[in-house]
TORDO-582975 format. One record per residue (C-alpha): z, y, x; residue in three letters; residue number from 0. Coordinates in nm, 4 decimals. Layout:
pz / py / px / code / pos
Z / Y / X / ALA / NUM
...
// end
This chain:
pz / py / px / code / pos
33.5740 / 20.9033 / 26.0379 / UNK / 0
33.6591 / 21.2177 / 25.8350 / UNK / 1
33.6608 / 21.2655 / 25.5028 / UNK / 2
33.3507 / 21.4788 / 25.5222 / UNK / 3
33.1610 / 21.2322 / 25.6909 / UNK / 4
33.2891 / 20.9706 / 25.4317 / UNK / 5
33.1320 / 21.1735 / 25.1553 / UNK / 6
32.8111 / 21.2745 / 25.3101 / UNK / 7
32.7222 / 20.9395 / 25.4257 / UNK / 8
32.7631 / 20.8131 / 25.0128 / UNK / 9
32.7501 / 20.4672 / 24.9143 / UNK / 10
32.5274 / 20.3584 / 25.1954 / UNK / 11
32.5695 / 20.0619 / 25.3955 / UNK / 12
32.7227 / 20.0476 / 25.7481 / UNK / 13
32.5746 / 19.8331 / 26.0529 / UNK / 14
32.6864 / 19.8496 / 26.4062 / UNK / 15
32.4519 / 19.9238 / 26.6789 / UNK / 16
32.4257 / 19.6335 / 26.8934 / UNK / 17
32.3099 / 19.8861 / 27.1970 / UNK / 18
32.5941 / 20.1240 / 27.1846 / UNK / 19
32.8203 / 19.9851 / 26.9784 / UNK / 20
32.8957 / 20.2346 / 26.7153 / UNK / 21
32.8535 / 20.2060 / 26.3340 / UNK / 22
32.5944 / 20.4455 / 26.1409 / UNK / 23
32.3864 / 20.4190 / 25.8128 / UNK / 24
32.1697 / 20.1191 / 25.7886 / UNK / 25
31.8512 / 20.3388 / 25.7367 / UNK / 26
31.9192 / 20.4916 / 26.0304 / UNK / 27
31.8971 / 20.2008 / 26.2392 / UNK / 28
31.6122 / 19.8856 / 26.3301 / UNK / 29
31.6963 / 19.5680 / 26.1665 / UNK / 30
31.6150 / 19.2782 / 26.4470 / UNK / 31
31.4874 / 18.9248 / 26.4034 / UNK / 32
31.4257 / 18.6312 / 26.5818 / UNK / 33
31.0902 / 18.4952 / 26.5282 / UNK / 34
31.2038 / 18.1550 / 26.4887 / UNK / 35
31.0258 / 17.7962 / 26.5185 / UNK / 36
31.1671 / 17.7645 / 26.8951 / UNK / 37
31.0485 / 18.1122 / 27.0342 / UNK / 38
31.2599 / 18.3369 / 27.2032 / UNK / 39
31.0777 / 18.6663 / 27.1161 / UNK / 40
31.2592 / 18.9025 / 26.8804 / UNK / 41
31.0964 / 19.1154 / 26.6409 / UNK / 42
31.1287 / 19.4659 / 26.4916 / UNK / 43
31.1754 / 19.4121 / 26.0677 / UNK / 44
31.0327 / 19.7221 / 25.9644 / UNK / 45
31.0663 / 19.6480 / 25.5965 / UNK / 46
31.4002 / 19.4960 / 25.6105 / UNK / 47
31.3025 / 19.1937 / 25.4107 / UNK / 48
31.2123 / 18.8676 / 25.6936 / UNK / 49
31.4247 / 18.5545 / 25.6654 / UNK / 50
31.7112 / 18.4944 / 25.8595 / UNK / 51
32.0051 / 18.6378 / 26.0825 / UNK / 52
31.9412 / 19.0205 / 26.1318 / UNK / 53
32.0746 / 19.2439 / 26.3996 / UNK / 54
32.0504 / 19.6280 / 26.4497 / UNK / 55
31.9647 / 19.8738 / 26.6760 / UNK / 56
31.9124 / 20.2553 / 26.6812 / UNK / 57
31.5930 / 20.3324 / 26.7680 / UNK / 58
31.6412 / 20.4938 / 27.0721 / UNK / 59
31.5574 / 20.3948 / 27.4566 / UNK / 60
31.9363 / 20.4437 / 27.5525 / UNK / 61
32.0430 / 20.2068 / 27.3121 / UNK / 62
31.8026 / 19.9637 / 27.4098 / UNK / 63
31.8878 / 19.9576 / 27.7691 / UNK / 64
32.2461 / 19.9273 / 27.6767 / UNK / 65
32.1514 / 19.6465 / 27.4459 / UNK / 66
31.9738 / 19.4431 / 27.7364 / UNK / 67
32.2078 / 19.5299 / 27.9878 / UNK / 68
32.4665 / 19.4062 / 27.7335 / UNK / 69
32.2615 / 19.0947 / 27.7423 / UNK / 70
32.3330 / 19.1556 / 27.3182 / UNK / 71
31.9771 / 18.9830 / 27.1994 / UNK / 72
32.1151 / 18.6713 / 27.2857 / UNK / 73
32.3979 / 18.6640 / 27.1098 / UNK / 74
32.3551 / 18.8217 / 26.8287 / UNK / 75
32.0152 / 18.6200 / 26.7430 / UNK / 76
32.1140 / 18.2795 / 26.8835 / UNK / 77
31.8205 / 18.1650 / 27.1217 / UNK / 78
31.6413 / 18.4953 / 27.1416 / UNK / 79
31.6060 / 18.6794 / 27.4323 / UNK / 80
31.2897 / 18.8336 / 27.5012 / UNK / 81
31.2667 / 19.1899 / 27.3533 / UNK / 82
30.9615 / 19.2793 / 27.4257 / UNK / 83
30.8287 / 19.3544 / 27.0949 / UNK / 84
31.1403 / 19.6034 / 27.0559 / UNK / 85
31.0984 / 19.8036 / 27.3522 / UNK / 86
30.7019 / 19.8221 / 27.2482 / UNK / 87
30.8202 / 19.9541 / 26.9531 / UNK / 88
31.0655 / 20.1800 / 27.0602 / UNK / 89
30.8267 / 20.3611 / 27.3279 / UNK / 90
30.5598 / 20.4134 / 27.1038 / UNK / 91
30.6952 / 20.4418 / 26.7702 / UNK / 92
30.6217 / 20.3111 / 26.4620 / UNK / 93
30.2967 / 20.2086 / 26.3183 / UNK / 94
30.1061 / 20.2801 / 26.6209 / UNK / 95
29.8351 / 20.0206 / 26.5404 / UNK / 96
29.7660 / 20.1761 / 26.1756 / UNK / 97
29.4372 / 20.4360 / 26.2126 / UNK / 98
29.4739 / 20.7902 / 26.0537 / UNK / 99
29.2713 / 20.7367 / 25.6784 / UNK / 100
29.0637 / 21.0684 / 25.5763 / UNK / 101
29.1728 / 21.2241 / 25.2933 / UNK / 102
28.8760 / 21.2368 / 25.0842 / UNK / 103
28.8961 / 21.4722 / 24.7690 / UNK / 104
28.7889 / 21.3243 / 24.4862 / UNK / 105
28.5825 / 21.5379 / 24.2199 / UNK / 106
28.5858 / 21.5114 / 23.8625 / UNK / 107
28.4502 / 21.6719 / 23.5804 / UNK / 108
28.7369 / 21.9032 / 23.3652 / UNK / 109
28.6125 / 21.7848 / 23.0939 / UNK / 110
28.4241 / 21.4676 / 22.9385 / UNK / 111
28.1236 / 21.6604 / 22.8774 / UNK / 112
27.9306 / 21.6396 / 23.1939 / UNK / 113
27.7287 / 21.3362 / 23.3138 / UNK / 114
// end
């Protein structure tokens, strides 16, 4: 890593890809959890904040094939395989189930005069 890079990336904390293998910014990458209470499925931590052992993954299809070719799930989330909450995820983006809300423009009186 250069010295420019160094300086442009800040203070920010560093994860490692467990697709590809390569270290980047932890916003720029998925944190991954296992869903726990015997299931196998992992899940996509949007927020960053569910319990447990995290792994990450840029969210990108190459990464993910490299990931499950890597057979990486499993052992970097002990007992989790199936990733097919990820891949989901990763095809259609983010926040695919949340509708479009209306903007709606509110109106009010510019001054306290009018009823």
């Amino acid at each position: 890593m250069t010295v420019a890079e160094m300086l442009s990336t800040g203070n920010q904390p560093e994860r490692t890809c467990i697709g590809c293998r390569k270290k980047g910014p932890r916003s720029q990458l998925l944190r991954l959890v296992a869903e726990g209470s015997g299931s196998t499925a992992v899940l996509v931590d949007e927020r960053r904040r569910m319990a447990g052992r995290g792994a990450w993954l840029h969210p990108s299809a190459s990464c993910l094939a490299l990931a499950v070719k890597r057979r990486a799930f499993g052992r970097a989330l002990p007992g989790a395989t199936e990733a097919t909450a990820v891949e989901r995820w990763i095809t259609s983006g983010p926040n695919v189930d949340a509708a479009p809300v209306a903007a709606t423009p509110t109106v009010q009186p510019e001054s306290g005069s009018e009823i």
